[in-house]
N, C-alpha and C positions, 0 to 999 in steps of 0.2 A: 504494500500500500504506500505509493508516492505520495507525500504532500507537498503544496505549495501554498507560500504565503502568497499572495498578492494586495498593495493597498488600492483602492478602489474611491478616489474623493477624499482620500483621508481615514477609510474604515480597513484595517488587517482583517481583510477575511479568507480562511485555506479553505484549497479547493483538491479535492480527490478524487482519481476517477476519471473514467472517459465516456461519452454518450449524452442524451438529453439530461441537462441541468436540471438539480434538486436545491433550491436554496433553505435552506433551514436556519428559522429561527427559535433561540431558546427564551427562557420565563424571567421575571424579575428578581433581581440579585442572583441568577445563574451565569453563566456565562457559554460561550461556544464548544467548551468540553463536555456539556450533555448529550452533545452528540455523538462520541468516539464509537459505541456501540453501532447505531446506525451507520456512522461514516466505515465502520470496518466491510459490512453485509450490503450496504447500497451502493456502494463502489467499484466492486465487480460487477455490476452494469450502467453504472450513469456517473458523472461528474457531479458529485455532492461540494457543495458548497457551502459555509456555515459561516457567519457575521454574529458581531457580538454589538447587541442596544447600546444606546448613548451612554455615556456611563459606565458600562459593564466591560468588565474583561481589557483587550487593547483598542474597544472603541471609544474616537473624544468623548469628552467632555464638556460640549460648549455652556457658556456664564448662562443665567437662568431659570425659568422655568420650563417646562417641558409640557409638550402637549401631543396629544395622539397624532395630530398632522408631519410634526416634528419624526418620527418613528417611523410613518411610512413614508416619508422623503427617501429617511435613510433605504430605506427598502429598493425603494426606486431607485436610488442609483447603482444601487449591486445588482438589481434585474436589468438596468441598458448596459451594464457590463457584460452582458452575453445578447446583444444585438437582438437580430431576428432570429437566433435560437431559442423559443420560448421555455421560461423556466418551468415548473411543478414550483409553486410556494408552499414550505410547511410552515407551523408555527407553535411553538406548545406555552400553555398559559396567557401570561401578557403578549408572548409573542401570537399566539393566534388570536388574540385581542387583533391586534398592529396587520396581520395578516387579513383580516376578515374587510378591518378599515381601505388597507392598501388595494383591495380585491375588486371593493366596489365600486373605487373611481378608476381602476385598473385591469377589467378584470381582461381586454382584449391584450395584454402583455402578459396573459398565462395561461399555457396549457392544463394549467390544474391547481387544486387549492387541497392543501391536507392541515386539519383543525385537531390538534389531541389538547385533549385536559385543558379549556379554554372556556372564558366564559362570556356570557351575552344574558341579557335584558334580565339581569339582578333584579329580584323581588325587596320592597322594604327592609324587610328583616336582615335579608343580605348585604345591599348598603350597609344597613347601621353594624352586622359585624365586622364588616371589613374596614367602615371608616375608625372602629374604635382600635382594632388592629393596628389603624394608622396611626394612631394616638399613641399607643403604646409603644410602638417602634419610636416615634417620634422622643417620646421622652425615655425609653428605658433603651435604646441604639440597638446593634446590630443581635445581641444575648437574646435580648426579646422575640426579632426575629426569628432568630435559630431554634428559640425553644417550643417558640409558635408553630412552629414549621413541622416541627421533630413531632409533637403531638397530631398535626392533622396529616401529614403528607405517607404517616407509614402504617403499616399493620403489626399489633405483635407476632408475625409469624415473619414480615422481610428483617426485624428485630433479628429473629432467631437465627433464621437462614443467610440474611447479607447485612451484616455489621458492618464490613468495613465500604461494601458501597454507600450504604448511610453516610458515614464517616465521610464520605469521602462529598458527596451532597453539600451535609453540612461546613466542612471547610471552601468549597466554592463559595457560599452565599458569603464566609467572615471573610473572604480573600476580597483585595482593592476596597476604594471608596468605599464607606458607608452613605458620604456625601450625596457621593454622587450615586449611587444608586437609589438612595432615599426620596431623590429628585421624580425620578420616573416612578414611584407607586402611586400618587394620585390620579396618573395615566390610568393608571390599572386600575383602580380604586372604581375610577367613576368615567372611565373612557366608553363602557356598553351603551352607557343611554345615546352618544352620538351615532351608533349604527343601528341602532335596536330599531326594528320595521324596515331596514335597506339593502336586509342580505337577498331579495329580488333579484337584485340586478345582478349579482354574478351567476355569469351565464357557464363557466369551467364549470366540468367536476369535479366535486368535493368530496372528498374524504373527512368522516368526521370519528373521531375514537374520544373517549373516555372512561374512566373506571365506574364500577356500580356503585364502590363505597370512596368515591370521591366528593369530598366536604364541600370544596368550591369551585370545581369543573363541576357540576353537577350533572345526572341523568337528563334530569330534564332541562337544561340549558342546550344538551347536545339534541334533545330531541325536538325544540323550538328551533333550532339554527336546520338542523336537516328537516323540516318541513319551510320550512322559509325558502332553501337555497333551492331551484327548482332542478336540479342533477345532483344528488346529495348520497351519498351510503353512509350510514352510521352502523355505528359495533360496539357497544359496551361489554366491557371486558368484565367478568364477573370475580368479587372479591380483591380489584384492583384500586388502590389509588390513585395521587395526584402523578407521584413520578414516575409510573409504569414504563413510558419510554426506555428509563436507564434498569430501571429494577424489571423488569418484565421485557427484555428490549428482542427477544428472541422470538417473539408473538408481534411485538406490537410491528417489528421490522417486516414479519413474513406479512404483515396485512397490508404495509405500506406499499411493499413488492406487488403483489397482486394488484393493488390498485395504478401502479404508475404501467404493468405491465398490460394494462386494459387499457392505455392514454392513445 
């Protein structure tokens, strides 16, 4: 498996792989190593490519606030980096937040859209747990985070079986900025209400995955977005959570194959 960095506008994104381009993006305070699994298995057929959000990982940093529009700019310029090769956009979490956004003023720049663990049109209740989440990051920094995280994102049985992938989770979120990753969760926080009724208009197929016993991807957010999007497949993966990708990535990878190999 060859990698290559490449900067693209300013953004280090590697790229792996040769064939129809797979751009992947990862979730808030993660960064582009959530991908290494996938990048290992999608590579021997397609040129996977993975960017890391403003903030995160070796992507700028610029002064400010941040806003959904801001995130899929960046988007846009890693998709005109492969021309009239159209890409497959994936996105997991905030990232298929940014992806769903980018899709709908975007969507004739992609042969496809793949949605895991992601969410759209938050109910009240939801809001207000995620904004006091934000509260508490805000005042108790990145431990809050982590311990937030640790409680909803696993099961006591990936506990049992992959400790040190946990481990290994939770030191990407503490690794770089706090700053500036703390910047982008109001994106996340309260970015769905800006799409929520306009996944219409992407006309690609989608690909939609999420876990059954995921807290804030939830069943039924994936099952609003896959009746919304009018060429949708959804899969809820039974007994899975938030970060199934990396913990589960041996299923979730064989679903994402099938789907690019129908494109």
């Amino acid at each position: 498996m060859v990698q290559k960095l490449v900067n693209i506008k300013g953004n280090t994104v590697s790229i792996t792989g040769y064939g129809r381009p797979v751009v992947l993006v990862h979730g808030v305070f993660m960064d582009r190593r959530m991908w290494l699994p996938q990048v290992r298995i999608l590579s021997r057929y397609y040129t996977v490519c993975c960017m890391d959000m403003l903030g995160h990982g070796d992507a700028p940093d610029p002064a400010g606030e941040r806003t959904l529009r801001d995130f899929a700019d960046q988007i846009h310029d890693v998709i005109q980096y492969f021309g009239s090769d159209k890409p497959v956009l994936g996105g997991f979490s905030m990232g298929g937040l940014v992806a769903q956004a980018y899709a709908i003023g975007h969507q004739s720049d992609l042969s496809g859209l793949m949605l895991m663990n992601t969410v759209y049109d938050r109910s009240a209740s939801e809001v207000s747990v995620v904004t006091e989440r934000y509260a508490d990051m805000t005042s108790g920094g990145i431990e809050s985070m982590v311990q937030s995280a640790n409680q909803r994102w696993f099961t006591d049985l990936d506990r049992e079986t992959t400790p040190d992938k946990i481990d290994e989770i939770l030191a990407w979120m503490r690794s770089g900025s706090f700053a500036s990753k703390h910047k982008a969760y109001p994106v996340f926080a309260y970015g769905d209400k800006e799409i929520t009724g306009k996944l219409g208009a992407i006309a690609c197929p989608t690909l939609i995955l999420t876990g059954s016993d995921d807290l804030g991807s939830t069943p039924l957010m994936a099952e609003k977005m896959a009746l919304a999007i009018p060429d949708a497949t959804l899969h809820v993966l039974s007994g899975q959570r938030h970060m199934m990708p990396f913990l589960n990535a041996e299923v979730v990878s064989g679903l994402i194959l099938q789907f690019l190999d129908k494109l």
